[in-house]
N, CA, C and O atoms as a GROMACS GRO file, in nm:
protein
  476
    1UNK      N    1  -1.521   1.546  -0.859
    1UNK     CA    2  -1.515   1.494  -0.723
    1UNK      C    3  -1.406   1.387  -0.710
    1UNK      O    4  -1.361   1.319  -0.803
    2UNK      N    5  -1.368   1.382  -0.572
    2UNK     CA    6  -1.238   1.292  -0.556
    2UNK      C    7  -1.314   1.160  -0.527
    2UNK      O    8  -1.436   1.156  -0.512
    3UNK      N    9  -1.248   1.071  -0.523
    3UNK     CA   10  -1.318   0.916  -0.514
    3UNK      C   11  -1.202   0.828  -0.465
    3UNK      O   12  -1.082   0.835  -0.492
    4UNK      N   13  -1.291   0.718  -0.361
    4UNK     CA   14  -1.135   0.617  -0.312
    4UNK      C   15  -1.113   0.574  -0.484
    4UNK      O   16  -1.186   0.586  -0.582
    5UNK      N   17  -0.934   0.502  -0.459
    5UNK     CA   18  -0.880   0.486  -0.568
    5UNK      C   19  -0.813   0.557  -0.617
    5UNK      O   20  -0.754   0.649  -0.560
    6UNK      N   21  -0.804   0.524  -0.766
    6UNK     CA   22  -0.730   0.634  -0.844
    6UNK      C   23  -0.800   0.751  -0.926
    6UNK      O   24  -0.903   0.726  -0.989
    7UNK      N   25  -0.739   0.895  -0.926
    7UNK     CA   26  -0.794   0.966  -0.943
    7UNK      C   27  -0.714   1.034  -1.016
    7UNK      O   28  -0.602   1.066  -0.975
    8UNK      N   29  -0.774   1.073  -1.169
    8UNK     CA   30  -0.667   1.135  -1.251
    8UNK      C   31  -0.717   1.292  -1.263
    8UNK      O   32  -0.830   1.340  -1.247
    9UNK      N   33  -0.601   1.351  -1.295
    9UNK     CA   34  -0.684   1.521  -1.311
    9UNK      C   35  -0.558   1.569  -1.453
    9UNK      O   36  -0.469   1.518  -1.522
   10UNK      N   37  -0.614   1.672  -1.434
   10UNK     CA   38  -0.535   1.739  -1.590
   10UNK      C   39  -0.535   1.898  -1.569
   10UNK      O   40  -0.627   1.979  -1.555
   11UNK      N   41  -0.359   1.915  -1.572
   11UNK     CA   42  -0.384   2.068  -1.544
   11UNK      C   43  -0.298   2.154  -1.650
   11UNK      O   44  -0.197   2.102  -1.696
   12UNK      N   45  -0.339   2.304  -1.696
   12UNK     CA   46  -0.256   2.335  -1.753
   12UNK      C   47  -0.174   2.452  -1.731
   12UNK      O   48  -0.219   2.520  -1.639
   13UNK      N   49  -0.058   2.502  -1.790
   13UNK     CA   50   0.049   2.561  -1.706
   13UNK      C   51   0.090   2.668  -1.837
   13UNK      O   52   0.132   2.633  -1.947
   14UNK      N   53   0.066   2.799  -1.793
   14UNK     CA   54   0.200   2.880  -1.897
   14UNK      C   55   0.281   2.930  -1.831
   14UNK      O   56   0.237   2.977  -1.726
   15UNK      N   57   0.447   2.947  -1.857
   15UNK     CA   58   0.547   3.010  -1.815
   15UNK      C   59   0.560   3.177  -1.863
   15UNK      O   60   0.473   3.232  -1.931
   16UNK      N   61   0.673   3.239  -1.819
   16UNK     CA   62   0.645   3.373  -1.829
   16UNK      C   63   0.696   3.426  -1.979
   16UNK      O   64   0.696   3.543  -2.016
   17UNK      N   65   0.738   3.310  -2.054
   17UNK     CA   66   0.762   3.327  -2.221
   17UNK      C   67   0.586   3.338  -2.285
   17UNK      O   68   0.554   3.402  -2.384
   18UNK      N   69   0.504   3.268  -2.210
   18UNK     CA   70   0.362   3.292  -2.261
   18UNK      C   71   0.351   3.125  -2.306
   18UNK      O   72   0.238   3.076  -2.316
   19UNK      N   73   0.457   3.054  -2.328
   19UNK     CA   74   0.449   2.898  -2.334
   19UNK      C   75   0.375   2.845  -2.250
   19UNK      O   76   0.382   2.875  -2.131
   20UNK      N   77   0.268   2.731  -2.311
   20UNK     CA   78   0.184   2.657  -2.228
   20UNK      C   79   0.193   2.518  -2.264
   20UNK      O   80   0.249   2.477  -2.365
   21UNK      N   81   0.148   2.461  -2.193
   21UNK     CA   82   0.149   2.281  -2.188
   21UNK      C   83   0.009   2.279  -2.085
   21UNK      O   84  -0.056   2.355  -2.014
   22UNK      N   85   0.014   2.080  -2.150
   22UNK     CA   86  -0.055   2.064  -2.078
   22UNK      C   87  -0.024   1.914  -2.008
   22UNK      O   88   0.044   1.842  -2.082
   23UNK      N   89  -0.063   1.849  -1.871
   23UNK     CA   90  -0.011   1.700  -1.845
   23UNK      C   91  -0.144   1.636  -1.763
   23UNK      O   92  -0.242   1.693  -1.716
   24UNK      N   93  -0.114   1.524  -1.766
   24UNK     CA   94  -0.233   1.442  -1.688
   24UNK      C   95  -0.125   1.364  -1.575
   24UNK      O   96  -0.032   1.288  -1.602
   25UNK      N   97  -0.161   1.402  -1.467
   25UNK     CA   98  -0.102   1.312  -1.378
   25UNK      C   99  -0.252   1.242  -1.247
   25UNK      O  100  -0.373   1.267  -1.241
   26UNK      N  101  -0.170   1.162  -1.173
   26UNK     CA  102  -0.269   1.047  -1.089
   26UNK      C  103  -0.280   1.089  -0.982
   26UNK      O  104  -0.205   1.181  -0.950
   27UNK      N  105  -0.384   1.034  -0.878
   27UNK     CA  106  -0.301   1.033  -0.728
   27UNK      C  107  -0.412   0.915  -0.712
   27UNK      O  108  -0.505   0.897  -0.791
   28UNK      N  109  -0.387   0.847  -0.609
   28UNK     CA  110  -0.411   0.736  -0.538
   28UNK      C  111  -0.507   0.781  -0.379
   28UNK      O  112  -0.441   0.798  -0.276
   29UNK      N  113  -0.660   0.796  -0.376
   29UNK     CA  114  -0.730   0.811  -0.297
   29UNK      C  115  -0.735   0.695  -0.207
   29UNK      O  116  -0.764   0.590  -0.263
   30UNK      N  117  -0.704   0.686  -0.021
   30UNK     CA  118  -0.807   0.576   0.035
   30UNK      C  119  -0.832   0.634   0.136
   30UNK      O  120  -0.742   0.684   0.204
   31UNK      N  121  -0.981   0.643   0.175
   31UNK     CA  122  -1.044   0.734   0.263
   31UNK      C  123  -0.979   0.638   0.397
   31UNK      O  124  -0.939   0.522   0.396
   32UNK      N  125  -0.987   0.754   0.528
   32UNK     CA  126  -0.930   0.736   0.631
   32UNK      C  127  -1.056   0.828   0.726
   32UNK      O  128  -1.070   0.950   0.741
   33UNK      N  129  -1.114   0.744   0.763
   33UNK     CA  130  -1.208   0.835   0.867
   33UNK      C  131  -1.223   0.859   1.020
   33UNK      O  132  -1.296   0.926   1.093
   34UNK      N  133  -1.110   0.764   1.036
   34UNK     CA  134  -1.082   0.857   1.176
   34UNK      C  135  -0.941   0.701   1.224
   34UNK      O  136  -0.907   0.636   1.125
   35UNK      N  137  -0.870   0.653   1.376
   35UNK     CA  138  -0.820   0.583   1.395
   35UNK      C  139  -0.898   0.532   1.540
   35UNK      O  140  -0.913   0.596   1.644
   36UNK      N  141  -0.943   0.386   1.506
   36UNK     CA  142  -0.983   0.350   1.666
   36UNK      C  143  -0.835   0.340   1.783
   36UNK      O  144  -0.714   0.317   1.771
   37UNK      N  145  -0.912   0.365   1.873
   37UNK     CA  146  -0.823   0.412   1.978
   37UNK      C  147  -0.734   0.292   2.047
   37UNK      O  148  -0.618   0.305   2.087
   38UNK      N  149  -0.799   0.193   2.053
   38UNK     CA  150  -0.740   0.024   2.106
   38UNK      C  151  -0.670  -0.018   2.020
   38UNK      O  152  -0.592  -0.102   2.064
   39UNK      N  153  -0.656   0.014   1.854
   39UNK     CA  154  -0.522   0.024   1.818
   39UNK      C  155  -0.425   0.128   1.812
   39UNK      O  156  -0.376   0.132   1.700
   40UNK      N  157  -0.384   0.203   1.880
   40UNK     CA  158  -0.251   0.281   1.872
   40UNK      C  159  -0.158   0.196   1.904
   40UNK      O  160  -0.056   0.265   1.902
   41UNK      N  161  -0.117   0.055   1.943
   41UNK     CA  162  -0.060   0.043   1.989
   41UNK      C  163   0.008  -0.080   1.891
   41UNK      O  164   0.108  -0.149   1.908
   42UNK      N  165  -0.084  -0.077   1.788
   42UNK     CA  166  -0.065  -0.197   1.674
   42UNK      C  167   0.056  -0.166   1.588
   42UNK      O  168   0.045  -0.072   1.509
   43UNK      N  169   0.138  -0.214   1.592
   43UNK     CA  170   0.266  -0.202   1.458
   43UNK      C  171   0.253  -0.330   1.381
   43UNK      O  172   0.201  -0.436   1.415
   44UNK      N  173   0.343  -0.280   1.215
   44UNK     CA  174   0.390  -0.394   1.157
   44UNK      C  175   0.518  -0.355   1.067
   44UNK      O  176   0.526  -0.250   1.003
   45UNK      N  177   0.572  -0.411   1.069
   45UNK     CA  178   0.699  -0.410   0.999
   45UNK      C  179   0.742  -0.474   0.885
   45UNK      O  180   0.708  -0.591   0.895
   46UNK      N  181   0.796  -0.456   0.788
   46UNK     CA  182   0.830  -0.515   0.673
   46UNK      C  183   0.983  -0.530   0.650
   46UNK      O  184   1.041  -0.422   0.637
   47UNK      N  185   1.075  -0.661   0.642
   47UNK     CA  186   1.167  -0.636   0.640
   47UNK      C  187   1.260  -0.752   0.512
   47UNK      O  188   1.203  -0.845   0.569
   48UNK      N  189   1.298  -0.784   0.461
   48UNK     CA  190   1.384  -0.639   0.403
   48UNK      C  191   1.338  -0.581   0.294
   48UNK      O  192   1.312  -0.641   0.189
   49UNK      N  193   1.327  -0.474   0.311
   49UNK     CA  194   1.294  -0.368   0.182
   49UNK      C  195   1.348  -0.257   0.181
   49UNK      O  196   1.355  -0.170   0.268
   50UNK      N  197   1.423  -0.269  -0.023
   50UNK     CA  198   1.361  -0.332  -0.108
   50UNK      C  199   1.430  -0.449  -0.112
   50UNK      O  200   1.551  -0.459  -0.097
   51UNK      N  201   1.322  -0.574  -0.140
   51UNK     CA  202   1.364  -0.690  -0.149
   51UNK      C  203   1.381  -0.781  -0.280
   51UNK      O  204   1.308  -0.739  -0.370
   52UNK      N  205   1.442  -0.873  -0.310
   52UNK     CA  206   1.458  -0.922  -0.456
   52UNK      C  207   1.313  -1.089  -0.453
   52UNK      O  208   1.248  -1.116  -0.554
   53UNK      N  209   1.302  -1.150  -0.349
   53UNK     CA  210   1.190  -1.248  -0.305
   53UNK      C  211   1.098  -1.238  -0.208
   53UNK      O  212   0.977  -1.214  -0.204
   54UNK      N  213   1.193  -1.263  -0.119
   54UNK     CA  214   1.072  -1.286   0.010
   54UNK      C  215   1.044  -1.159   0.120
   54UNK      O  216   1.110  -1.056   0.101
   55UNK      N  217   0.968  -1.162   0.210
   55UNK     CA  218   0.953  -1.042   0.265
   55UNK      C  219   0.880  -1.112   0.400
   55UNK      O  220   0.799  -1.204   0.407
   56UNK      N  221   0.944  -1.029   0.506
   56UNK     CA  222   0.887  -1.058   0.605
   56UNK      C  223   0.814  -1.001   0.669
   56UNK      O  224   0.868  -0.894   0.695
   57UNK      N  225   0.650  -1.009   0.748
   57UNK     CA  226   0.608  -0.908   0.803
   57UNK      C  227   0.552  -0.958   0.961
   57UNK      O  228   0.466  -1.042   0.992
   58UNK      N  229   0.651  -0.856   1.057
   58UNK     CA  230   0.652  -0.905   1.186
   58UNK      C  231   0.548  -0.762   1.254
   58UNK      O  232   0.555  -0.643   1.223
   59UNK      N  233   0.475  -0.814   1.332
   59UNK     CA  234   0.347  -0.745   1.363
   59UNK      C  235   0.320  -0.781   1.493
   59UNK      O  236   0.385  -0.883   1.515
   60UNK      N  237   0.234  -0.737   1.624
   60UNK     CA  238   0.235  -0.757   1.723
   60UNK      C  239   0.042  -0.766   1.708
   60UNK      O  240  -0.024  -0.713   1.797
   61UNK      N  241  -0.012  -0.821   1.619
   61UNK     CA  242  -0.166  -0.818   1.636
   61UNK      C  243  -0.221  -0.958   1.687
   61UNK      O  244  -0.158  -1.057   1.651
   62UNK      N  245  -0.305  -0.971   1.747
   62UNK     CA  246  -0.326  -1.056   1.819
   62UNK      C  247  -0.434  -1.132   1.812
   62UNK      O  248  -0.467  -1.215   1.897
   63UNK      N  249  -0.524  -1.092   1.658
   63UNK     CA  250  -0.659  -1.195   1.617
   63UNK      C  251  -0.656  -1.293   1.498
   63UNK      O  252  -0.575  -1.257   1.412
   64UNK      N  253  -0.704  -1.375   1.479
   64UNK     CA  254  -0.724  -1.467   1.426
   64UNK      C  255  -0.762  -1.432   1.306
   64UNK      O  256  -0.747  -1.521   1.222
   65UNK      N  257  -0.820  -1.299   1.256
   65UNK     CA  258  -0.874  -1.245   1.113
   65UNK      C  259  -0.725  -1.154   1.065
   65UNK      O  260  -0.712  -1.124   0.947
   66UNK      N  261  -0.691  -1.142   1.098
   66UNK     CA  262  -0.542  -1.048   0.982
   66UNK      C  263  -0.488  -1.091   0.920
   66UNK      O  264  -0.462  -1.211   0.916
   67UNK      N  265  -0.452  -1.005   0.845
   67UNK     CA  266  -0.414  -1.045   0.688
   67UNK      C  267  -0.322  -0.932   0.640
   67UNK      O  268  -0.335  -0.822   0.693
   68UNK      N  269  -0.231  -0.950   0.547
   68UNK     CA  270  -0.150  -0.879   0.451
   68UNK      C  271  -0.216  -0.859   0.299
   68UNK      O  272  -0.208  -0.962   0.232
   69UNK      N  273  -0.279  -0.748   0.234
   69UNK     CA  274  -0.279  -0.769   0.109
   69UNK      C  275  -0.200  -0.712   0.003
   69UNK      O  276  -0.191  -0.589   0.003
   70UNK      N  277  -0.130  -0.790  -0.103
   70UNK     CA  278  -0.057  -0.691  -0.198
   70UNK      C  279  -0.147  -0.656  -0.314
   70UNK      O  280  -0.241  -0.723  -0.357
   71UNK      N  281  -0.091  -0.509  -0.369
   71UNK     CA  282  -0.133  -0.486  -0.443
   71UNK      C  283  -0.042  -0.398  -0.557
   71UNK      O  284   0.064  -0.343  -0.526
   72UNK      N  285  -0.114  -0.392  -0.726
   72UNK     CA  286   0.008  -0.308  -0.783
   72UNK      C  287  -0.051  -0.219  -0.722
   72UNK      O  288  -0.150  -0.227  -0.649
   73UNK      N  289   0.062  -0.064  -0.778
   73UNK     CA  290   0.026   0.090  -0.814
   73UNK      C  291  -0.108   0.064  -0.886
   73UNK      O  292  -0.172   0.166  -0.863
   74UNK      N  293  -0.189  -0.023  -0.966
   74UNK     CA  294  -0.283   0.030  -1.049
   74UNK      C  295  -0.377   0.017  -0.928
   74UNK      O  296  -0.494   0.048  -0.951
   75UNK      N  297  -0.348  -0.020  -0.812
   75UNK     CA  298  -0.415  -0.141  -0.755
   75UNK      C  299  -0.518  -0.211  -0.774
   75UNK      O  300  -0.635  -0.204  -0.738
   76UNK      N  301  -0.424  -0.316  -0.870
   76UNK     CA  302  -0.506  -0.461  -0.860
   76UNK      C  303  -0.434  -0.593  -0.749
   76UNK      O  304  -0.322  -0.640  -0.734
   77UNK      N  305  -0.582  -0.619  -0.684
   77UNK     CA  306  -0.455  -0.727  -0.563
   77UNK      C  307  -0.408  -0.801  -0.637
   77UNK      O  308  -0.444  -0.820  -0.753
   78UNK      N  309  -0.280  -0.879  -0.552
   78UNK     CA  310  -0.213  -0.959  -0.631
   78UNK      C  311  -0.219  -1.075  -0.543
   78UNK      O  312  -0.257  -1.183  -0.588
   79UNK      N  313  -0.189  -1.063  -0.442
   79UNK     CA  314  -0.202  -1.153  -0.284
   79UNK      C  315  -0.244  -1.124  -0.176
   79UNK      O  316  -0.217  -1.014  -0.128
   80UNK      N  317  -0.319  -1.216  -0.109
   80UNK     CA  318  -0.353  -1.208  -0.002
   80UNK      C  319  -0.278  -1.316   0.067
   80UNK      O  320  -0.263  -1.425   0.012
   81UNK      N  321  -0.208  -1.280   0.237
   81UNK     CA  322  -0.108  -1.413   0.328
   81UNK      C  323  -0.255  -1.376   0.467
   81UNK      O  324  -0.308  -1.270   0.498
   82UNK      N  325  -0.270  -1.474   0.502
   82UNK     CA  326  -0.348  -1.460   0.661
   82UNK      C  327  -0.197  -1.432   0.743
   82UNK      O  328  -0.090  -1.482   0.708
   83UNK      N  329  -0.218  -1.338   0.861
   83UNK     CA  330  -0.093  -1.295   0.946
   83UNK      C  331  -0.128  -1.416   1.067
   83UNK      O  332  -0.200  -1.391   1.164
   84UNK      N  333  -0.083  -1.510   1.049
   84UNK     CA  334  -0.125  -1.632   1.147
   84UNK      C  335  -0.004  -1.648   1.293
   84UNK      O  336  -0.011  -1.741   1.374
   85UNK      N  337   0.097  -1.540   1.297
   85UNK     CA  338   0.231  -1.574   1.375
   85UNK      C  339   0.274  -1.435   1.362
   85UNK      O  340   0.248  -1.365   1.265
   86UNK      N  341   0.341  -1.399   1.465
   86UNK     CA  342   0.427  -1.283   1.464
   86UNK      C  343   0.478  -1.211   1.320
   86UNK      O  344   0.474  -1.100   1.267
   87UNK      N  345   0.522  -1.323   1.297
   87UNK     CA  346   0.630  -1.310   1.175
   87UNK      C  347   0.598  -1.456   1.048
   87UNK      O  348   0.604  -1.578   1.046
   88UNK      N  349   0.561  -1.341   0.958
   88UNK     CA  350   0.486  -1.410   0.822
   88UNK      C  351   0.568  -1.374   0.714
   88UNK      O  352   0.612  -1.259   0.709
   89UNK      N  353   0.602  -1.473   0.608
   89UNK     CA  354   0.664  -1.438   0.469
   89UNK      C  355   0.586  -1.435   0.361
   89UNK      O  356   0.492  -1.514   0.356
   90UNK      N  357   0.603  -1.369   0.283
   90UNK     CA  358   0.568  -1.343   0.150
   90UNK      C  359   0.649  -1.363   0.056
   90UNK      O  360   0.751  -1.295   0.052
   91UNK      N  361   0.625  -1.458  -0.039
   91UNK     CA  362   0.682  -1.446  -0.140
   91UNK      C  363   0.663  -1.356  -0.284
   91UNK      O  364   0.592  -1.420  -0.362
   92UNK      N  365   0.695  -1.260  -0.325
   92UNK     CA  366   0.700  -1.224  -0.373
   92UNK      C  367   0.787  -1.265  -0.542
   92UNK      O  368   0.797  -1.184  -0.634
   93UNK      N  369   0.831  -1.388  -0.542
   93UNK     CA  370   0.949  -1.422  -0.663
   93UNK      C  371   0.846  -1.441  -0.817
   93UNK      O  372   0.886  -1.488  -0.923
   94UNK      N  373   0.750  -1.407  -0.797
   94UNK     CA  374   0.688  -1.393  -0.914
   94UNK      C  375   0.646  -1.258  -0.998
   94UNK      O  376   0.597  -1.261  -1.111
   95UNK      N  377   0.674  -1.138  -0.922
   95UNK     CA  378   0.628  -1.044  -0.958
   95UNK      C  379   0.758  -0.975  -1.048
   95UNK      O  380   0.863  -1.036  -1.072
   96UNK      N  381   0.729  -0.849  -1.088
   96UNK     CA  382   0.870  -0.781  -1.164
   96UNK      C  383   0.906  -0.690  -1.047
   96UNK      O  384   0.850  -0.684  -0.938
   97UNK      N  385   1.010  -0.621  -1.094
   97UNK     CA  386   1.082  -0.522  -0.993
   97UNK      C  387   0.959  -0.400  -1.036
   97UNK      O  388   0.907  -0.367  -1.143
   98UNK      N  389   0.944  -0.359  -0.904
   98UNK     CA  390   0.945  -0.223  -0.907
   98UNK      C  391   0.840  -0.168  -0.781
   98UNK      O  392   0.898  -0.161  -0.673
   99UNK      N  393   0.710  -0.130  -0.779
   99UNK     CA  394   0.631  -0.070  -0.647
   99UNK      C  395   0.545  -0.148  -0.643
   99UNK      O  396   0.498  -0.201  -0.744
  100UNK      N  397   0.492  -0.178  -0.482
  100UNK     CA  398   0.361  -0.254  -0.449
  100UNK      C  399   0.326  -0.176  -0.342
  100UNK      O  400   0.398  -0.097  -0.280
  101UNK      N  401   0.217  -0.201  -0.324
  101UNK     CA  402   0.102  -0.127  -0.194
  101UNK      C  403   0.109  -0.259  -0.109
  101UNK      O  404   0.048  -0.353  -0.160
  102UNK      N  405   0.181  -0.290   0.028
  102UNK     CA  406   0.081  -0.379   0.054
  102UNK      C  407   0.005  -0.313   0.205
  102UNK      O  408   0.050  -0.225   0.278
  103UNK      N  409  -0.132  -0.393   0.217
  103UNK     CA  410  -0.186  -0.299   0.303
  103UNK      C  411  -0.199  -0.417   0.449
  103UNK      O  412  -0.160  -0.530   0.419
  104UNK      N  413  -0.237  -0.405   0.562
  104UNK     CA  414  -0.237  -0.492   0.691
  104UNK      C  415  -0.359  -0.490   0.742
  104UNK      O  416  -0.371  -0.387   0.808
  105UNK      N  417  -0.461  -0.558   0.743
  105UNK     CA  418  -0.598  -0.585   0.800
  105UNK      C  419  -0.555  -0.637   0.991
  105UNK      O  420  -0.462  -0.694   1.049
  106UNK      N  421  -0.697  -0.571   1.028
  106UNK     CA  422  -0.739  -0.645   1.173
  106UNK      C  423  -0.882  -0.690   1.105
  106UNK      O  424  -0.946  -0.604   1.043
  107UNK      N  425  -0.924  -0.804   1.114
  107UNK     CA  426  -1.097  -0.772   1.053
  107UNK      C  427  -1.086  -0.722   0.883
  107UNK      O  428  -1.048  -0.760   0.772
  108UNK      N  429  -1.146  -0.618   0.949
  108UNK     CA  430  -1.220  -0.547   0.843
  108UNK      C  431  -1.138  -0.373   0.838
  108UNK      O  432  -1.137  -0.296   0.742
  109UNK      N  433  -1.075  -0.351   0.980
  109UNK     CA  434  -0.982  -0.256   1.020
  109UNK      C  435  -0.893  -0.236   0.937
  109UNK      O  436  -0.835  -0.343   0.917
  110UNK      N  437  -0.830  -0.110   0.847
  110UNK     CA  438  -0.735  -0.129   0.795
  110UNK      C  439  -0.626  -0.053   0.892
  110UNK      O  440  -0.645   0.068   0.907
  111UNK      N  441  -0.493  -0.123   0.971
  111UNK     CA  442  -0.428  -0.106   1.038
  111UNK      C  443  -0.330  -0.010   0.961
  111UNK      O  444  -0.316   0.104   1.004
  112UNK      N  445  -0.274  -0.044   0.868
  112UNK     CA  446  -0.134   0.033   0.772
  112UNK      C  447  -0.112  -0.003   0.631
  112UNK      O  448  -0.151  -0.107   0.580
  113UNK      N  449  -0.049   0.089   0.575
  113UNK     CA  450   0.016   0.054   0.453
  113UNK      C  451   0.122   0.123   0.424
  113UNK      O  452   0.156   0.241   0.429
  114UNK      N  453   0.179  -0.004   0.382
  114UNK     CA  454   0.363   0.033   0.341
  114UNK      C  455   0.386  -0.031   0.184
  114UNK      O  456   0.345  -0.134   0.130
  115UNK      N  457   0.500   0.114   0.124
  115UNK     CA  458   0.548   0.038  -0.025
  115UNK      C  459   0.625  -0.050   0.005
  115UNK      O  460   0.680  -0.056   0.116
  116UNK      N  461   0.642  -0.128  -0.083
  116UNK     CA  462   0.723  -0.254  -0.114
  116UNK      C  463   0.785  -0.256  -0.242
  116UNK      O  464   0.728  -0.301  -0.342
  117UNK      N  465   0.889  -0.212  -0.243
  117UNK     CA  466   0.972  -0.232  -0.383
  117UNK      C  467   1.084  -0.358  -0.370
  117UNK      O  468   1.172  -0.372  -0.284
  118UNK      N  469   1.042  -0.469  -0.517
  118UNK     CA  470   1.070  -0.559  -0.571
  118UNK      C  471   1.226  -0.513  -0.640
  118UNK      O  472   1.237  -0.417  -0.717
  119UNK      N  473   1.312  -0.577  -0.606
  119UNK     CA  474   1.411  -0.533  -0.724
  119UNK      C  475   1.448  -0.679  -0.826
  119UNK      O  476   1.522  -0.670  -0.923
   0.00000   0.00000   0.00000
């Protein structure tokens, strides 16, 4: 069975020499069960990416509970910023180069998620 998170599977393959292998690869589950309707109209933006520090995320949400969270590929969070202003920075100058998840709360709502690559 599939499960939120990460989900590994293992498949195996022969070609038409009769050669077989075998590999384990991932995928990254997060259930999505439907979109409330009073946000269609919610954006957020991330800019610049990919970035070497900081990152900006300009958003048009309008409550007092939102938030940005980062996270790796394994996803483990790394940060949480409250979205307190249009336009919020992140610093990022501690992490290494390479992929992050970060995801955009209303509440408890998860609005979006965009990669973020560190260089």
């Amino acid at each position: 069975p599939v499960t939120n998170g990460w989900n590994y599977f293992m498949y195996t393959y022969t070609d038409s020499n009769s050669c077989s292998n075998t590999a384990i690869d991932s995928v990254w589950v997060d259930d999505c069960l439907g979109i409330n309707s009073a946000n269609v109209n919610i954006y957020f933006m991330i800019a610049p990416n990919p970035t070497n520090d900081l990152i900006t995320i300009t958003t048009n949400l309008q409550s007092n509970n939102c938030k940005a969270m980062l996270y790796d590929m394994l996803g483990k969070e790394l940060q949480m910023q409250m979205l307190i202003s249009t336009n919020t920075q992140i610093n990022l100058q501690g992490l290494s180069a390479g992929n992050y998840l970060l995801k955009v709360f209303d509440g408890d709502a998860l609005v979006g998620v965009e990669r973020v690559v560190k260089m």
